[in-house]
N, C-alpha and C positions, 0 to 999 in steps of 0.2 A: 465567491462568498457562499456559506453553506451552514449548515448545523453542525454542532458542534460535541464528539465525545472525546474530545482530548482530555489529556491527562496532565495534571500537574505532580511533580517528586521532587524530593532533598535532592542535592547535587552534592559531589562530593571529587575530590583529585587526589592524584597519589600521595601531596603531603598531608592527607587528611584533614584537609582546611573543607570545612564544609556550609556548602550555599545554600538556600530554599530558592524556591521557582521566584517566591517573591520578592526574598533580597538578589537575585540575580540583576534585576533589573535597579540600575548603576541612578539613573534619572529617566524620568519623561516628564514628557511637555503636551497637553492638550489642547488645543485651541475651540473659538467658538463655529470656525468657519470649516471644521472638521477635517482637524490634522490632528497625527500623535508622531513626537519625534522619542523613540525610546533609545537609548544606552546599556547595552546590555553588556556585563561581565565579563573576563576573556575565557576562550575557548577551555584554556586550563582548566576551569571552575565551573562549567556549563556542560564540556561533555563526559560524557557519562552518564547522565539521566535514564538512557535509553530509548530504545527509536519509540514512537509515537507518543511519547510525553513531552510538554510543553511549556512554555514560559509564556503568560500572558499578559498582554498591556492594560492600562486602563481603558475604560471602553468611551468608546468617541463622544464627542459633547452632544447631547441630545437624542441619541440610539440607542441600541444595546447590542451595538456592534464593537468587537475589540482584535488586536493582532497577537494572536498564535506562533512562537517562535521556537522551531524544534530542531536543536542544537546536534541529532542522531539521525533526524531524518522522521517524518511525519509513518512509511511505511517503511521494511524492510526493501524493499529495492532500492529505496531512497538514502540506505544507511552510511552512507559516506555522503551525504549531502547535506546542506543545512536546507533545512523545509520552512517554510513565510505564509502561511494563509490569512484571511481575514473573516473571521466567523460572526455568522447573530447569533447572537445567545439564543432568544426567543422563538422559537420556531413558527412559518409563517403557513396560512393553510395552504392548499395546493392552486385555488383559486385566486389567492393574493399573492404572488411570491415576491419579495422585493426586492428591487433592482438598486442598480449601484455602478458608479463610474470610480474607479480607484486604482493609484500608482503606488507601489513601494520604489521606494528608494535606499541604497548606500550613501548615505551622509559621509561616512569614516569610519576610521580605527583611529584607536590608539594607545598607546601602551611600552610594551618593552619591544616587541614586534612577536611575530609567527603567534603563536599558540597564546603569548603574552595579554594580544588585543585585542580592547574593549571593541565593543560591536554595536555601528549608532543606525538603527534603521527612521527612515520617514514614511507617512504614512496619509494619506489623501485621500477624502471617499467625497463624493459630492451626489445628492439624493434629491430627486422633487420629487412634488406632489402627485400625479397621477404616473408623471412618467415612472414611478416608483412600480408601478403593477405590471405583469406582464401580459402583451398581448395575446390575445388568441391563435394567431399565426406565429408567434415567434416558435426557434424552434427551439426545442428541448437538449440539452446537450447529451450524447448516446449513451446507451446503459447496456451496451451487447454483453459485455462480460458479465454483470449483473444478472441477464437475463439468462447467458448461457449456464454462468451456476446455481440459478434456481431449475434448469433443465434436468441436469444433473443429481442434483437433489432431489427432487421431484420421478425423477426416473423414466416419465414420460415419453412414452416412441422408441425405450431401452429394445434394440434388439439383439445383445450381447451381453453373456453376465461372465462374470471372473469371481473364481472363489479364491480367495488368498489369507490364509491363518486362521482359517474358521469361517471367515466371515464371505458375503455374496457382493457385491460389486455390480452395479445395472450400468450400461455405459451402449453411446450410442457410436456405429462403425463406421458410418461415415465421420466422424467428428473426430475420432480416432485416429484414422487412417489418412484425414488430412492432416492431423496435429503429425506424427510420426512416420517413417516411411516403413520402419520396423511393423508398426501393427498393419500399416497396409496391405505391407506383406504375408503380414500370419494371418488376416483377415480376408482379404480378396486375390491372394497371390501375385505370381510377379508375370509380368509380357514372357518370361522367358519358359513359364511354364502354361501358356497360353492359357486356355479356359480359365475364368474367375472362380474362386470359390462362391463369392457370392454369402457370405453367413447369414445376412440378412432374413434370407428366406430358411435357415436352419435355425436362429434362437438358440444359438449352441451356449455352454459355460466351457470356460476356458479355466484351469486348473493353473496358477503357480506357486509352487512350493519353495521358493526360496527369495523371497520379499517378505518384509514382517506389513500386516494393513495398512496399516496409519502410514506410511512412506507407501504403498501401492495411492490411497487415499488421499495425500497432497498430490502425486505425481496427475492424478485426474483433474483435480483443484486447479492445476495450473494449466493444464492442456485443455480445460473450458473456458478457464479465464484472464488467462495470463497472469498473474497474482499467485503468492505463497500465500496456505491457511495461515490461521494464527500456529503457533509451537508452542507448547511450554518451554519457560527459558531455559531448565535443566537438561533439555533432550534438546537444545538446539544444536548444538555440535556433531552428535551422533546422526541426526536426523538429517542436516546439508550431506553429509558424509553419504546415508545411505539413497536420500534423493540425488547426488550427484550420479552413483554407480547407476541407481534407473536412471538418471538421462541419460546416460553412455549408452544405457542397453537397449532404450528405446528410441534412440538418438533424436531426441528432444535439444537441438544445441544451446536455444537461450536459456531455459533450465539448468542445466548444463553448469552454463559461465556464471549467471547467476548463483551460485551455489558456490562455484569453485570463486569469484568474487571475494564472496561473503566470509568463506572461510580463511581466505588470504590476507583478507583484511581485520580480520578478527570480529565482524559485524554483527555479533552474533551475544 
């Protein structure tokens, strides 16, 4: 359960029969013991949207908690998945955060079958009173990626820069060198050339003329955090295409597949 920037959109299928996020949803059922049983429209009619746009429930009895249903997938790695969260609207301070015991469930389908069928999810959250807050000791769920792209950003302890299309690039070699075995290479050489380069202690800039930024620029995005930046959705095509070639080249393999995935499946 978390805060919420999802997105609602028109829905729309090839016969140009066209849905809203809010007639998507066929029926629900709320209860006071905090349940939602929704019915959602079939796949036909739902996807399309786009990955992290959403179809939202009514929000539980008595919270301002409701269920998120993203028929493309919540992120792009998720784009062949159907994505289910459960958000509070309200955002809680970092003192109070509140807790939550809750199941989804597949009730059914039904319909003509495959692509045809409606979509019935359940939905269970049970809350009390103190045990609502979180302890002092509990622990925090990890934010490595989080924090490695604010590193990144930040440029902090950079001791290698890459100038590519104009532009400088700050990036750090150890972090580099484990993401890739390519930059390990160009960065601290190989066993077979014995001595290390060592850059660390040079602060060198590294020139590539044949990457346009913006794809040198995702390919660091993802080698701090595992995660693709956002894209414009015009250049999303182009862009898998030329991040796939940098994974090849810097042999990044989930990147890589990732990419080649996306495009196979048209995810894009």
């Amino acid at each position: 359960m978390g805060h919420t920037s999802s997105k609602s959109a028109g829905i729309g299928d090839d016969d140009g029969r066209k849905t809203t996020a809010n007639s998507a949803v066929v029926s629900q059922t709320v209860t006071e013991s905090g349940s939602i049983t929704m019915k959602i429209a079939s796949n036909a009619q739902t996807k399309g949207i786009g990955v992290g746009n959403s179809i939202k429930s009514d929000k539980f009895h008595g919270t301002d908690g409701y269920i998120a249903y993203y028929p493309d997938g919540e992120r792009y790695e998720c784009a062949d998945w159907v994505s289910v969260f459960l958000y509070l609207d309200k955002p809680a301070s970092p003192e109070d955060v509140v807790m939550a015991d809750f199941q989804f469930s597949l009730l059914g389908v039904s319909g003509g079958g495959g692509e045809e069928c409606d979509v019935t999810l359940g939905a269970n959250v049970t809350r009390g009173g103190d045990s609502c807050h979180r302890r002092q000791d509990d622990v925090p769920p990890s934010d490595l990626h989080g924090d490695f792209g604010d590193l990144l950003k930040s440029g902090f302890g950079a001791d290698v820069k890459f100038k590519v299309g104009g532009q400088l690039f700050a990036a750090h070699s150890s972090v580099l060198a484990t993401r890739s075995p390519v930059f390990m290479a160009e960065l601290f050489g190989t066993p077979e050339e014995g001595e290390s380069k060592d850059v660390a202690t040079t602060n060198c800039t590294i020139r590539i003329g044949d990457m346009d930024a913006s794809v040198f620029w995702a390919m660091l995005h993802f080698i701090y955090t595992e995660t693709l930046p956002c894209i414009e959705e015009g250049d999303r095509r182009h862009m898998l295409k030329c991040l796939c070639a940098a994974a090849r080249r810097y042999d990044i393999k989930r990147l890589k597949l990732i990419c080649k995935d996306m495009l196979h499946k048209g995810d894009i």
